[in-house]
C-alpha positions in Angstrom: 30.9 10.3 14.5 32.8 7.5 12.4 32.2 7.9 8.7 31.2 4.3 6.5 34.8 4.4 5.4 36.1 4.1 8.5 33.4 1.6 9.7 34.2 -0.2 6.7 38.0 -0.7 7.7 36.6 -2.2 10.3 34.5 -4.6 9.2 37.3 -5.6 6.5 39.4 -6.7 9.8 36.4 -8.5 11.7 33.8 -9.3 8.8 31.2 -11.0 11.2 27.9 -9.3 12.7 26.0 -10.1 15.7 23.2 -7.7 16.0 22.2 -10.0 19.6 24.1 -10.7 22.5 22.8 -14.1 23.0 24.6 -15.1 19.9 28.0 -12.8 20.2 30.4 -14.1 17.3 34.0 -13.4 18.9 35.5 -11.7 17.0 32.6 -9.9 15.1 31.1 -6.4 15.1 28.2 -5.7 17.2 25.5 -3.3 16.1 23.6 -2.0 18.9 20.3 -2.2 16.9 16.4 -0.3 18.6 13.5 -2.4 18.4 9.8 -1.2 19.7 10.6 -2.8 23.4 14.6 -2.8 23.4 17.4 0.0 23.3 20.3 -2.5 22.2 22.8 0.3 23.2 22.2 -0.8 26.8 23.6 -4.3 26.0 27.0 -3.0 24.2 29.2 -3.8 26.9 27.7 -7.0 27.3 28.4 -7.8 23.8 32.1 -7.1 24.4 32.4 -8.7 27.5 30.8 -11.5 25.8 33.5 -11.1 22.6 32.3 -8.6 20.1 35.9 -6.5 18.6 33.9 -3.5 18.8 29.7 -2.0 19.4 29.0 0.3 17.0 26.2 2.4 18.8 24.5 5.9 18.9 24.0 7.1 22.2 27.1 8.8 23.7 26.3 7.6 27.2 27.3 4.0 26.7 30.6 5.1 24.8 33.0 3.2 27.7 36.2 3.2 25.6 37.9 2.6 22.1 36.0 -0.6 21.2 32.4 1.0 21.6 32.3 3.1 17.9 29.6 5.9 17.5 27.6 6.7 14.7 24.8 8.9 14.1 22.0 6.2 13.7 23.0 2.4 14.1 20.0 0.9 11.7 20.9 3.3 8.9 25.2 3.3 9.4 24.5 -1.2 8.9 22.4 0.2 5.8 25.2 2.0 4.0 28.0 -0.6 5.6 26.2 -3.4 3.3 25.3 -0.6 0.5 29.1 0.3 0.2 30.0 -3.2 0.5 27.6 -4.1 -2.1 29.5 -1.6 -4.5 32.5 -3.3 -4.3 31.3 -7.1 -5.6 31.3 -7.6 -8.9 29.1 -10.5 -8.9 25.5 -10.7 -10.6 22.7 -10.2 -7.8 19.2 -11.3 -8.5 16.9 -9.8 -6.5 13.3 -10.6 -5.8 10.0 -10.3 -4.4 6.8 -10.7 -4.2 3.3 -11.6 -2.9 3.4 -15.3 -2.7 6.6 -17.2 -2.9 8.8 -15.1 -2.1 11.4 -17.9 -0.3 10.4 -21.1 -2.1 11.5 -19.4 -5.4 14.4 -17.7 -3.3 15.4 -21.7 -2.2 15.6 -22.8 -5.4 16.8 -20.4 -7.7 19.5 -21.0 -5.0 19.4 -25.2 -5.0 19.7 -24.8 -8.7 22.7 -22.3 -9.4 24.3 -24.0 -6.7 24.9 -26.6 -8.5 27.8 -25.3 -10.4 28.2 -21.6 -8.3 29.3 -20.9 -5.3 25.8 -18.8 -3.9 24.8 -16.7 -1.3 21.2 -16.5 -0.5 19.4 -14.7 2.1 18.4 -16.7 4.8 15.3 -18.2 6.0 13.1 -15.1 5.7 15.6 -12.2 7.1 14.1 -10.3 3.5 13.4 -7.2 5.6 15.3 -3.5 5.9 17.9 -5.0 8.6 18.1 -8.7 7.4 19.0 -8.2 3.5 22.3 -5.5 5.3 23.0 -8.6 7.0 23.1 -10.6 3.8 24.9 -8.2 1.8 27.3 -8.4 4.7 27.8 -12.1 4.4 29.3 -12.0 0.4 32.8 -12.5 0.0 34.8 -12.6 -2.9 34.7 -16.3 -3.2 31.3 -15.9 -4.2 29.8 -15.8 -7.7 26.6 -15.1 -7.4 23.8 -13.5 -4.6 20.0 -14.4 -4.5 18.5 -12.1 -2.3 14.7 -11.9 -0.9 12.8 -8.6 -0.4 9.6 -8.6 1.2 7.7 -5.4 1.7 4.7 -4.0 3.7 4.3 -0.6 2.6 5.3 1.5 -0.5 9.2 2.7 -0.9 10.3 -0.6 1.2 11.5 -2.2 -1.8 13.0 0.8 -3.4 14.9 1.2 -0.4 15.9 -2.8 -0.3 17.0 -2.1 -4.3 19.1 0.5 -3.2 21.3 -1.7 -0.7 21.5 -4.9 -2.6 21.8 -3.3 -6.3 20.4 -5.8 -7.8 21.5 -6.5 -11.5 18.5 -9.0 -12.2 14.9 -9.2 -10.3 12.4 -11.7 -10.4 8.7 -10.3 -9.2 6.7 -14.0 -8.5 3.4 -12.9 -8.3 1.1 -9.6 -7.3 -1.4 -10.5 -4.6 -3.7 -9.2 -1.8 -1.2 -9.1 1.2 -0.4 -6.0 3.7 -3.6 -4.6 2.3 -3.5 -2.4 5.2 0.2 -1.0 5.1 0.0 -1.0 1.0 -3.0 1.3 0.5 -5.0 -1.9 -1.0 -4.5 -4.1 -4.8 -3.2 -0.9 -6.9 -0.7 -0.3 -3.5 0.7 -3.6 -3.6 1.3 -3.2 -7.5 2.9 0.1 -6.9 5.2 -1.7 -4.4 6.2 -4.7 -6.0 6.9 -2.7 -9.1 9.8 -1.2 -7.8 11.7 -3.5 -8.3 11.2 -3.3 -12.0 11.5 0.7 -11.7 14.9 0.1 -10.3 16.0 -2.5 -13.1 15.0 -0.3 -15.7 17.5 2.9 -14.3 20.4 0.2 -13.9 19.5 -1.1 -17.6 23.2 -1.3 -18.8 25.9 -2.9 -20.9 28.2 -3.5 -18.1 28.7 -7.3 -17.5 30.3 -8.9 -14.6 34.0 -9.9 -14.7 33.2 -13.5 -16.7 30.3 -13.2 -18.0 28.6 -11.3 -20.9 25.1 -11.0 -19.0 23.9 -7.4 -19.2 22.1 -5.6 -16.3 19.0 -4.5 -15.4 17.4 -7.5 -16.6 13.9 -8.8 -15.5 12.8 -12.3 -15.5 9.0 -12.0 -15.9 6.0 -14.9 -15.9 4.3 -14.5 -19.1 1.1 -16.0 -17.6 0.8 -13.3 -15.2 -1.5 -10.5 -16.9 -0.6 -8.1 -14.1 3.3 -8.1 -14.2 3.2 -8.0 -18.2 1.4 -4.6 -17.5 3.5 -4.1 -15.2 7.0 -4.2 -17.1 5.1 -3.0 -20.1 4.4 0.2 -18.1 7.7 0.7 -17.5 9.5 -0.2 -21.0 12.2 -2.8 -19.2 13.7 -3.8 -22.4 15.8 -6.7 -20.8 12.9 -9.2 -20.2 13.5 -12.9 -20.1 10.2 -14.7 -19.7 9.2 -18.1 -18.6 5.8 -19.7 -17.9 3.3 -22.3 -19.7 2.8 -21.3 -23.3 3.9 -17.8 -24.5 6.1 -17.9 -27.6 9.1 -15.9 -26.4 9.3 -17.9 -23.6 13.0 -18.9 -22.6 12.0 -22.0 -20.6 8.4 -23.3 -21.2 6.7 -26.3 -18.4 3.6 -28.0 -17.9 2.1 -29.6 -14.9 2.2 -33.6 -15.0 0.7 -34.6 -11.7 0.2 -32.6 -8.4 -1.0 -34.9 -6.3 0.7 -34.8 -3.4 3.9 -34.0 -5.4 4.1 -31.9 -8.1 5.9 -33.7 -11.6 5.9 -31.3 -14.5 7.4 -31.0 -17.8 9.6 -28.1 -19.1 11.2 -27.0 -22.3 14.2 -25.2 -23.2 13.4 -22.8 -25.9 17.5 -22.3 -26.7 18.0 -26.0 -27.2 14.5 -27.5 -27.6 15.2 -30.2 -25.5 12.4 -31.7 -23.1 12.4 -32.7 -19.6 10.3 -35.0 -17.0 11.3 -33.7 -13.6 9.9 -35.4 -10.4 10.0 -32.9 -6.7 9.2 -32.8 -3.4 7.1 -30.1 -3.4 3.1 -29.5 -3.4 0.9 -27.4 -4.7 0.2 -26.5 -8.9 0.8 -23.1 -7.6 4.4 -24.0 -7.2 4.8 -24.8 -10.9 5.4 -21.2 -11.0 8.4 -21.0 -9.1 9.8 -23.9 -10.8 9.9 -22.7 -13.9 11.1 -19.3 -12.2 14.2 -21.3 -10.9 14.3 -23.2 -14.4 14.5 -20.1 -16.2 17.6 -18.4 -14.2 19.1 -21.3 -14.1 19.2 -21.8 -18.3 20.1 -17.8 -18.9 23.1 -18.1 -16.3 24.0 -21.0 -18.7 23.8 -24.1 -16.5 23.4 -27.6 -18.0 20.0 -29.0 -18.0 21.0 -32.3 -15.9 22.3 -29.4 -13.3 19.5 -27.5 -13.3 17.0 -30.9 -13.4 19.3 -31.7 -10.0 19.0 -28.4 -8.4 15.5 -28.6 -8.5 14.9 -32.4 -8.2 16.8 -31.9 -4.6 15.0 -29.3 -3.4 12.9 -30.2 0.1 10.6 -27.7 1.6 10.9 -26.6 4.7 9.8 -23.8 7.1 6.4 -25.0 7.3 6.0 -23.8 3.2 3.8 -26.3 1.4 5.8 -28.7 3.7 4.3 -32.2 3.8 4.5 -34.3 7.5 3.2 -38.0 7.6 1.8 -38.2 11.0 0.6 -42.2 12.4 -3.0 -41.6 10.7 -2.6 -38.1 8.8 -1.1 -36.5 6.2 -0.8 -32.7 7.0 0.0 -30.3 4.0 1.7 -27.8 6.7 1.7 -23.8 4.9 1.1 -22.4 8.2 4.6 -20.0 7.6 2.0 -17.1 6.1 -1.3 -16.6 5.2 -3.1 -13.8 2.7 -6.4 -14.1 0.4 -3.9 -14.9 -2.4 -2.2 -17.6 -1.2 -4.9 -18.9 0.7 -7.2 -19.4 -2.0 -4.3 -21.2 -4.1 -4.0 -23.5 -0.9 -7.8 -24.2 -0.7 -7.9 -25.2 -4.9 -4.9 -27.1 -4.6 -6.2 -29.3 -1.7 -9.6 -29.6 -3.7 -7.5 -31.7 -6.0 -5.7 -34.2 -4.8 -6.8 -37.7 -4.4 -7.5 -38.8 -0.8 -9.8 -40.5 0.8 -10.4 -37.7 3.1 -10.0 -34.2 2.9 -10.0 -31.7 6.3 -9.2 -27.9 5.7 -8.0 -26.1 9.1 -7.4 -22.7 8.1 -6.5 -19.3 10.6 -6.9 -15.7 10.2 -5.4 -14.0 7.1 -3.3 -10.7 9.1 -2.9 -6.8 8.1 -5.6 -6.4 5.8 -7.2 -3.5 7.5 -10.5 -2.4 6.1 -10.4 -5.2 3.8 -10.8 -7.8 6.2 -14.0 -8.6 6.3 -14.9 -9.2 3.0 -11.7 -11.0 2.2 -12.2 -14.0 5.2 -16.0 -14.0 3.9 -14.1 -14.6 0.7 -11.9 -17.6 1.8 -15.2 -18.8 3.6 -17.0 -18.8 0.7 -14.0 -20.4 -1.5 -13.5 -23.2 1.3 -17.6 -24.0 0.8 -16.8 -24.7 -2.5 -14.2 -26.7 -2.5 -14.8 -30.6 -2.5 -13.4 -31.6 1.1 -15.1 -33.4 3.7 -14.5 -30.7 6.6 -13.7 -27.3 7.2 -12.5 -25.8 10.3 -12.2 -21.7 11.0 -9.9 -20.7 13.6 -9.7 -17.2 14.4 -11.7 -13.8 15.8 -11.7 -12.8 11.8 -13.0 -16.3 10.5 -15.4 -16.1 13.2 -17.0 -12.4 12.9 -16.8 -13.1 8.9 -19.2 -16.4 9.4 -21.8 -14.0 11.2 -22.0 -11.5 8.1 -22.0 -13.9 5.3 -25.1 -15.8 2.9 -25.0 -19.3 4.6 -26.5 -20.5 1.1 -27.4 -24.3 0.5 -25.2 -25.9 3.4 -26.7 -28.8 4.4 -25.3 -30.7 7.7 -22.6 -32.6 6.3 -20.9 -29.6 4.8 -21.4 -27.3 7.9 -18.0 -25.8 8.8 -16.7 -25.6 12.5 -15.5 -22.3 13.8 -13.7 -21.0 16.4 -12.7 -18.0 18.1 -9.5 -18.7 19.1 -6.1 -21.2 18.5 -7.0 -22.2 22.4 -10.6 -23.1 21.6 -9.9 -25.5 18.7 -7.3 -27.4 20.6 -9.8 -28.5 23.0 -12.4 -29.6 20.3 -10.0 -30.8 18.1 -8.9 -33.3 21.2 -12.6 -33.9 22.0 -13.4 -35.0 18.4 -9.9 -36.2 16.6 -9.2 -36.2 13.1 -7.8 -39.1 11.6 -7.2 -41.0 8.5 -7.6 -37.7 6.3 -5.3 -34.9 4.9 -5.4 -32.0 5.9 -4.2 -28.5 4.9 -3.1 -26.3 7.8 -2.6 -22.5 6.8 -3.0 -19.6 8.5 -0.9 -16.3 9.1 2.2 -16.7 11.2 0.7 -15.0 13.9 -2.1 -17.5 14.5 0.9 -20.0 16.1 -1.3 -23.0 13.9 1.9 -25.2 14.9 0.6 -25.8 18.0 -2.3 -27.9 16.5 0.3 -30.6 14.7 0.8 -32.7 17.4 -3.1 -33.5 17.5 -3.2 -34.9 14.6 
């Protein structure tokens, strides 16, 4: 079997990956990966035929010469490929995670130290136990910096992410209800989350990168946020940097302006006192939160403010994140990437306040919250009922068994919500009774395929 030393040889010579043979890099290393329907080891020699240097794979029987290299397991040799590549860079990595906003905050943390750095950031959403390998994989030494995403759905996923990307700083955004089902519920998720802080606070340390006189093992931490304040607080981090809306010991201090549709906010920095008036392209208050995040990495790595103001100035959303799409008689608030009770209910309040003439909430089922699920879509029900909007559509078997169970209360025919079982179903009403002139929110979990309902509107 070929040791990560050796493997790493060869990935010095052909520093590419391909992990599909659709999209063979010549010249790259292809890693012969299992999924639940797929034995990639079967498609090794096509990934040579079609230019790979070599397929590193683990079954002996498709071992058809020199170029096919065997390992034990090929998921866990990419693991310690990027984990011993990750020990030889000598660049600050911030790591982060979270409930909610996971990759707007990853986007521009990297828009803004871009501005002076040369960045590597983990792409699109590839935050999982093969895609941050793969981003590890992509840092060379041109680079100064890495901002990598970590998403998690059960326990000791993060604490195995920590341990490939080393992270020497970690930003937790928030601590919500998602994965309900693969966390063990609320206390679950916090559990989860917090190791990232449990591995900041064994890799608390003097040692400073080649330039720079940062220290490791340092936490940037939302003083707002009761839960990660217990949270650090639990586990005596004692390099905290915190941002957020009014705590004293803030390093970077912002307030909300306007939010509707676009968010402008005003922020402070606490080392120089000076005050800014930023204008973006993003929506949602909830955002103002991953701003400041941004903001505050931005100041500690000592970036100018008119860099920082450009990083996040520039910023566009995309991904179908809080993304907004003027259609011929719409204006759709597309945050149909994910859905959870946190985020959805943030969506709902958000919408409640912005001026329009006409409001329209479309929301789909919330996904992998087990036991909990029930209650929480009666939840979001209930929330959207409350909300001033002038129509509410459910789409969804969840949404629609949760409507069944709940107190109807005092809805009165105007405010009576639509529901439907299915993505299929609300298609055909939606085309029998269009929606025009109104914004509307569209949010639902990525597996509800809510995209498909754009081009009606």
């Amino acid at each position: 079997m070929t040791s990560t030393e050796d493997l790493y040889k060869l990935f010095l010579q052909h520093p590419l990956i391909s992990t599909d043979t659709r999209k063979i890099t010549p010249g790259s290393l292809f890693f012969a990966l299992k999924g639940e329907k797929f034995d990639a080891n079967t498609f090794a020699a096509k990934a040579i035929e079609s230019g790979a240097a070599y397929a590193i794979i683990d079954n002996p029987a498709y071992q058809l010469g020199e170029k096919y290299v065997l390992v034990d397991d090929v998921l866990t040799a990419l693991q310690d490929l990027a984990r011993y590549h990750r020990k030889q860079l000598t660049i600050p990595v911030i790591g982060l995670t979270g409930t909610n906003g996971k990759t707007t905050t990853k986007e521009l943390i990297n828009s803004v130290l871009s501005q002076r750095l040369k960045t590597q950031a983990t792409q699109g959403n590839l935050n999982n136990h093969i895609g941050v390998p793969l981003t590890i994989l992509t840092i060379d030494d041109t680079h100064e910096m890495a901002v990598i995403e970590m998403g998690a759905n059960h326990q000791k996923e993060i604490e195995l992410l920590c341990s490939i990307a080393q992270p020497t700083h970690g930003l937790i955004t928030n601590v919500g209800k998602a994965h309900l089902e693969g966390f063990g519920g609320f206390e679950g998720v916090k559990k989860g989350k917090g190791e990232l802080y449990d591995y900041l606070r064994k890799s608390e340390s003097p040692k400073v990168r080649k330039s720079e006189s940062q220290e490791n093992g340092v936490a940037f931490v939302n003083s707002d946020s009761t839960v990660l304040l217990e949270m650090e607080q639990a586990r005596g981090l004692n390099n905290v940097v915190f941002y957020g809306t009014g705590y004293s010991d803030n390093l970077v201090t912002g307030q909300l302006i306007e939010s509707p549709p676009l968010l402008a906010f005003e922020w402070e920095n606490n080392n120089s006192g000076k005050s800014y008036l930023v204008k973006t392209q993003l929506t949602g208050a909830y955002n103002l939160d991953n701003i400041l995040a941004a903001i505050c990495i931005g100041v500690y790595f000592g970036l100018d403010d008119d860099e920082i103001n450009k990083g996040i100035e520039s910023y566009q959303p995309k991904n179908n994140r809080s993304q907004i799409v003027q259609t011929k008689t719409n204006t759709l608030i597309c945050d149909y990437y994910n859905a959870n009770p946190s985020s959805m209910f943030v969506a709902i309040e958000n919408i409640g306040k912005i001026n329009a003439n006409r409001k329209v909430l479309i929301l789909g089922d919330m996904f992998e919250l087990g036991d909990e699920s029930p209650a929480e879509h009666a939840s979001i029900i209930k929330k959207a009922m409350e909300t001033p909007v002038d129509e509410r559509i459910f789409i969804g078997k969840d949404f629609f068994e949760a409507e069944k169970s709940i107190d109807h209360g005092p809805w009165t025919m105007d405010k009576k919500p639509i529901f439907y079982a299915t993505a299929e179903d609300a298609i055909k009403g939606l085309k029998a009774d269009p929606i025009t002139n109104s914004t509307l929110l569209i949010k639902g979990s990525r597996g509800m395929a809510l995209e498909r309902l754009v081009d009606l509107f």
